[in-house]
VOVO-107429 format. One record per residue: residue in three letters; x negated, y negated, z of N, C-alpha, C in turn. Coordinates in steps of 0.05 Angstrom, whole numbers, always signed. Layout:
N
ALA,X,Y,Z,X,Y,Z,X,Y,Z
...
This chain:
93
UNK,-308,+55,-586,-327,+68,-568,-315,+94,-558
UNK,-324,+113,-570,-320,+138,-556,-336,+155,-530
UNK,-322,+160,-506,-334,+168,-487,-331,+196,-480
UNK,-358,+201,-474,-347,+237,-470,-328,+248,-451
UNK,-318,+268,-472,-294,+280,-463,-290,+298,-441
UNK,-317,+296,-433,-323,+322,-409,-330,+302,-378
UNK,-339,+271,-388,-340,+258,-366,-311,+257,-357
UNK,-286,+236,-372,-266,+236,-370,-252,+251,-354
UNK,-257,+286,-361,-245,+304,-353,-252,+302,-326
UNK,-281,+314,-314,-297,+311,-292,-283,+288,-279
UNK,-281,+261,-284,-270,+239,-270,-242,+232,-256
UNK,-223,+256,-267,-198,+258,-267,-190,+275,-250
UNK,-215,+305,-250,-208,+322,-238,-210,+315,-207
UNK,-234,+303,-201,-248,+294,-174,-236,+277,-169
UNK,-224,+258,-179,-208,+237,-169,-178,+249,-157
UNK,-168,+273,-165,-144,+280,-165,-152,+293,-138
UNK,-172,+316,-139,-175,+336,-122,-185,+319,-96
UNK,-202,+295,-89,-213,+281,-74,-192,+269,-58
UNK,-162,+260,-77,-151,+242,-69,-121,+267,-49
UNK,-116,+293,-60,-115,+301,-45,-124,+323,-22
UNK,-135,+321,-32,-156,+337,-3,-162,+306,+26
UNK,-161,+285,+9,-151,+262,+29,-130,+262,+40
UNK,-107,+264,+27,-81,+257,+40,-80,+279,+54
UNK,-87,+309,+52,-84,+332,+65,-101,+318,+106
UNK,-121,+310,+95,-138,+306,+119,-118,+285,+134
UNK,-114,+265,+122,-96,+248,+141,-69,+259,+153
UNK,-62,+273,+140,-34,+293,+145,-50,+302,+179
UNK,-73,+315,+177,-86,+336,+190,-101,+325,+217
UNK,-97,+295,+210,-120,+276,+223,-149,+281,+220
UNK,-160,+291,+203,-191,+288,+202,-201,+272,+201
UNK,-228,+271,+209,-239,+243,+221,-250,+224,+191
UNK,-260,+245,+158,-267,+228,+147,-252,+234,+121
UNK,-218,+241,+131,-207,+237,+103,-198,+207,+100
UNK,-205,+188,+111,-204,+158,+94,-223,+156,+76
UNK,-236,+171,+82,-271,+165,+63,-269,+179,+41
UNK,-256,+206,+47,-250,+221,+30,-230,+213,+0
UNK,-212,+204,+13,-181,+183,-7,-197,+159,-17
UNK,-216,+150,-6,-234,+126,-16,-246,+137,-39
UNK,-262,+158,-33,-280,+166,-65,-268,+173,-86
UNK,-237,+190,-71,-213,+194,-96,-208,+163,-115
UNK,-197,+153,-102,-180,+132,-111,-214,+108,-123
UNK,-238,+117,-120,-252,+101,-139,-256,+117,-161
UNK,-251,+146,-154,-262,+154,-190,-237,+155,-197
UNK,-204,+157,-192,-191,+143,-214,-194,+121,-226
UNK,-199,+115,-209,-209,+83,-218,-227,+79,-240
UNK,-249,+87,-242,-268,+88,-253,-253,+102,-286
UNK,-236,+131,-283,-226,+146,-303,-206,+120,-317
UNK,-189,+95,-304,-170,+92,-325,-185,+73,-335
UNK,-213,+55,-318,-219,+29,-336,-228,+44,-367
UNK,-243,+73,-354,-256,+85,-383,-237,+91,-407
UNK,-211,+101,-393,-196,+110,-410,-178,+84,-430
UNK,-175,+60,-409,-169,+39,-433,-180,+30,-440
UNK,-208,+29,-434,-233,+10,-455,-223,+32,-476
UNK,-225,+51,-482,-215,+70,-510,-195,+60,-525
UNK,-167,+58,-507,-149,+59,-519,-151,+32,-532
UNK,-156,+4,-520,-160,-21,-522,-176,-22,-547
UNK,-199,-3,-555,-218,-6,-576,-199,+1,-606
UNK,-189,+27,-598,-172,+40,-617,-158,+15,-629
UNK,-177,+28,-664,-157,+13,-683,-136,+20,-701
UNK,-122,+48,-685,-101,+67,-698,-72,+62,-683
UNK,-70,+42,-665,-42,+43,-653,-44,+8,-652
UNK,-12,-6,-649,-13,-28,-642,-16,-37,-616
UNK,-17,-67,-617,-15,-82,-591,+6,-73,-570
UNK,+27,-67,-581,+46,-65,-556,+45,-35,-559
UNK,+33,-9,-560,+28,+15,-554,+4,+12,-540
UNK,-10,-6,-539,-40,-12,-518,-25,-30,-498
UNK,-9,-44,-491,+2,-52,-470,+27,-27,-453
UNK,+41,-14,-470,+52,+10,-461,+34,+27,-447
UNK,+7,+31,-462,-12,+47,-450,-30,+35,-420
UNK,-33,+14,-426,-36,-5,-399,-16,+2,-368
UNK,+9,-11,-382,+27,-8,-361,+32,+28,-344
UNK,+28,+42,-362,+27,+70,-356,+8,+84,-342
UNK,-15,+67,-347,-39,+76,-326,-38,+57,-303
UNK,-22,+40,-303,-22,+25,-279,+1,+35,-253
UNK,+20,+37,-266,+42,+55,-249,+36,+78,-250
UNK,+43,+90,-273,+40,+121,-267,+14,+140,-263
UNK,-12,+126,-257,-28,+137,-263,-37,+162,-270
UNK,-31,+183,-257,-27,+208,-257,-22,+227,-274
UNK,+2,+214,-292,+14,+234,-310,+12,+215,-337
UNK,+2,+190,-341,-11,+183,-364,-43,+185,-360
UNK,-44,+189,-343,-87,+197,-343,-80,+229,-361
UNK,-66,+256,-356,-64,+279,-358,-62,+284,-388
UNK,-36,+257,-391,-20,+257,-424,-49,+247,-436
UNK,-52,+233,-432,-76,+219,-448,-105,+242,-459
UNK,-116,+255,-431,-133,+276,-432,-126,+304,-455
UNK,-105,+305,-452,-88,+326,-459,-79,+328,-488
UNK,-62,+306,-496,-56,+305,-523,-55,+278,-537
UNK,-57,+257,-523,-57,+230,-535,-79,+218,-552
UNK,-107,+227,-531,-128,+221,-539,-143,+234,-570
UNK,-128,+258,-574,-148,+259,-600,-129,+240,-621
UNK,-105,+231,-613,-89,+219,-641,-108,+190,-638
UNK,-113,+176,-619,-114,+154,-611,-143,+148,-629
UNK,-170,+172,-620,-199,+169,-633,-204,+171,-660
C-alpha cells in the first residue's frame, strides 16, 4: 500500500511545526499551547502509524529491518520520520 507522498510530507511538517510552536507557547505560558502540542503530537501520530503500515507492507526488506524500523519511530521519532521521508522510503516502495 502506497500512500501519498505529499500527505506524509504535509503530516510531518504540521506535526513538527504544531508541536513546536506548542512547546514555544508553554515556555511563554499561552493559554492554548496545550491544545496546540495536542494537534502536534496527533499528526505525528497519525504520520508514523502511516509510515509503518508502509514499511510493515514492504516486501523488499526483512523482519528484523521492520522491527528496527518500528523501534526507530518509536524512540526517535523525529529523525526516523525525516530519514524515512527523505531517503529510505523510495528504497523501501
Amino acid at each position: 500500500m502506497k500512500i501519498n507522498e505529499r500527505l506524509l510530507f504535509t503530516l510531518y511538517i504540521l506535526g513538527a511545526l504544531c508541536v513546536l510552536c506548542g512547546a514555544l507557547g508553554k515556555i511563554q505560558h499561552w493559554n492554548n499551547a496545550p491544545g496546540i502540542m495536542f494537534v502536534g503530537l496527533l499528526f505525528c501520530a497519525i504520520f508514523s502509524v502511516l509510515a509503518l503500515l508502509e514499511i510493515h507492507q514492504s516486501n523488499k526488506i526483512n523482519f528484523q529491518q521492520k522491527i528496527l524500523w518500528t523501534f526507530g519511530f518509536i524512540f526517535f521519532n523525529g529523525v526516523a520520520g525525516i530519514y524515512y521521508l527523505l531517503k529510505a522510503r523510495k528504497e523501501l516502495l
